[in-house]
Each structure stands twice: as C-alpha cells, then as structure tokens.
N, C-alpha and C positions, 0 to 999 in steps of 0.2 A: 735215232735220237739226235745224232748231229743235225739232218733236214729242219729238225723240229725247231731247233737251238735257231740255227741259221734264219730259217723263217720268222722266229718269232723276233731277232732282231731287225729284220728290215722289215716286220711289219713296225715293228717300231719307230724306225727311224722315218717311215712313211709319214706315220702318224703325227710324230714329232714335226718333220717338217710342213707336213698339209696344214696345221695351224697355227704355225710361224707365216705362212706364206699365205693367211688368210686376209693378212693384212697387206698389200702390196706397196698402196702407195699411202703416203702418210695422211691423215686427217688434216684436214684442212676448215678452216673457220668460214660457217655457212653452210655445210653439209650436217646430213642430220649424223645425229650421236647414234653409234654402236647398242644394240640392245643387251639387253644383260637380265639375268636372275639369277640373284645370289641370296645367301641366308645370311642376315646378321649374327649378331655375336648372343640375341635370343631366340633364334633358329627360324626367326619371321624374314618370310621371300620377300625380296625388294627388285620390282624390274622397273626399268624406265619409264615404262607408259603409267606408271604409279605417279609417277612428279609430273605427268600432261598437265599444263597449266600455272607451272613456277619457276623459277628458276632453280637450276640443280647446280651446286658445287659437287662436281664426283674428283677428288682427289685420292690419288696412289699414291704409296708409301711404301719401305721398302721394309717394315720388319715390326711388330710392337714393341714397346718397351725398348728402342733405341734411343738413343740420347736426341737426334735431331726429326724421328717421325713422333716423340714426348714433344716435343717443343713446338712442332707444325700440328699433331693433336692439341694442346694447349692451348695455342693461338687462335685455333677457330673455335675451341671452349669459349676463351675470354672472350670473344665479337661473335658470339652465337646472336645475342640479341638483335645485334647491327644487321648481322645477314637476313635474320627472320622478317626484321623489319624494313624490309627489301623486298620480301618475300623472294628470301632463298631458302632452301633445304640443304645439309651438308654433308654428304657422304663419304667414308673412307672407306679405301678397297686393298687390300695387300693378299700374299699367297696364304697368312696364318690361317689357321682354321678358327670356327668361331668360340672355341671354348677359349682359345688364347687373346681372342678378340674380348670376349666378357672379364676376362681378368684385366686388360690392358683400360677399357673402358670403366671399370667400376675402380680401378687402383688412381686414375687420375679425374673420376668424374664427367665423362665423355657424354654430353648429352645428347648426343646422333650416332646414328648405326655405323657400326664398322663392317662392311660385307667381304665375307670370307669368301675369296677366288682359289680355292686352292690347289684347284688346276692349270691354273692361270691364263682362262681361257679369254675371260675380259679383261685383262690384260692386258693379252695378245691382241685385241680388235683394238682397245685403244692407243697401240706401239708403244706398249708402256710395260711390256716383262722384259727384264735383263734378259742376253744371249744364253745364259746357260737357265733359264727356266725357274730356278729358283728362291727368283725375290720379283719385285715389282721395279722401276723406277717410278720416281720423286716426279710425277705427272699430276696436273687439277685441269678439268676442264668443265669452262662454266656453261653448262647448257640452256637454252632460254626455253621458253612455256613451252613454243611448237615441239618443242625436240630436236635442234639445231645447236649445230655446235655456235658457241657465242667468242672465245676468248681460250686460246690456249696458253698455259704455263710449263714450260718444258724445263727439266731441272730445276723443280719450284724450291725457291729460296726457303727454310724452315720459319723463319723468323719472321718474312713477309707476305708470303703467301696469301695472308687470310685479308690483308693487309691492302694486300695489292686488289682482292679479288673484291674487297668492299667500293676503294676506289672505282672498278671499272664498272661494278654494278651500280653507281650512282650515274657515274654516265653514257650507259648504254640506257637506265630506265630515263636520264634527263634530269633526274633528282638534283 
C-alpha cells in the first residue's frame, strides 16, 4: 500500500511538472497563439481556430467575482461595442468552472464567454497560471485573424486593459 501511495505521488508530481514545463520559454509577439478548447460558462467549446479570421482579445483573470477581475470584466462590457467594431472577439479565461463563470457573467451582464480552464492547462501554455496552480494571472493577449500573437499585456492593469487593448487595435488595423 505504501508503493502505491509513493507512486501515485510522483506520478503526480510528474504530471504536475510535465505541464508547467510545457511552456519553456515565454510567448513572444509574432509567434502563433497556444491552442485551446474550453467550455464557456454555457457549456459551448471555444477553440481558437473558431476566431480564424478576427482578432481575439483572450484575457486571464485570476478569480470571478473579485473586486479587480469585476472591474477588468466590466471594462471590456462597457467597450464591447468599440472592440466588435474593430472586429475583435473578447474572451475570459480563469481556473472557475463554468457554473461559476455563468453566475459571474449573468450577475454583472457579461456579453462574451468566460472559458472555464479548470485545469489550468491554458493557462499553462500561455505562462499565465500562478506557481501553485490554482488561480490564473491578470494576462490578455491580443491575437490577429492568422492566429499570431499580436500584443501582450503582462499584469494587465484592471482599469485599463480594455483600454489600452482598443488603442493598440486601432493601430495595428491603421484605424
């Protein structure tokens, strides 16, 4: 029974770090975006090759219903139109699952998917899971039609985010 125990923690800890360590060197602006399928917050799969052809805001968040991912929710609510009219798509991603994701979305009016990672496996590919697994970091990263990373936000500010992310979409399209 001990073997068993024993075993099952280093397969664990295997596991653990094989997909920490899938990501080795950080994401770089130019290289194509991390693929992903995840379920939103009404159980409909979202993968990247879905948005071939627009630009995709995919921002992480570290929790629902916190005072500053409410506020960075919030912000890309209120400039939903600006972005759309850019043609961008806006995505959140955190570890909640999606039943917490539909409560977090319907209690503040969230009109784009929140995608439940709750393994936090895309996370992981975009260096964006905190060290101990279970939360995300405050990462957006704007991806262009081919599937390229366009623009990273590292510790994205709650407040400016959505902000910043309309500025640079005006001048990467030239707008």
């Amino acid at each position: 029974m001990r073997i068993l125990s024993i075993l099952a923690t280093l397969m664990a800890m295997v596991l653990f770090l094989g997909s920490h360590a899938a990501r080795a060197e950080p994401l770089k602006v130019g290289q194509p975006a991390p693929d992903f399928s995840l379920p939103d917050q009404n159980d409909k799969t979202h993968k990247l090759a879905d948005y071939r052809g627009k630009w995709l805001v995919l921002y992480f968040y570290v929790k629902d219903d916190t005072p500053g991912c409410t506020e960075q929710a919030c912000k890309f609510r209120d400039d939903i139109h600006q972005l759309t009219d850019l043609g961008a798509q806006v995505l959140g991603v955190s570890v909640d699952d999606s039943a917490s994701h539909a409560n977090f979305a319907r209690k503040y009016n969230l009109p784009f998917p929140l995608l439940a990672d709750s393994k936090g496996g895309t996370a992981a590919r975009y260096d964006s899971l905190r060290g101990d697994g279970g939360m995300a970091k405050r990462n957006t990263f704007l991806i262009d039609p081919q599937g390229r990373i366009a623009k990273i936000y590292l510790s994205a500010s709650t407040s400016r985010n959505s902000a910043e992310v309309i500025e640079d979409l005006k001048r990467l399209k030239g707008s």
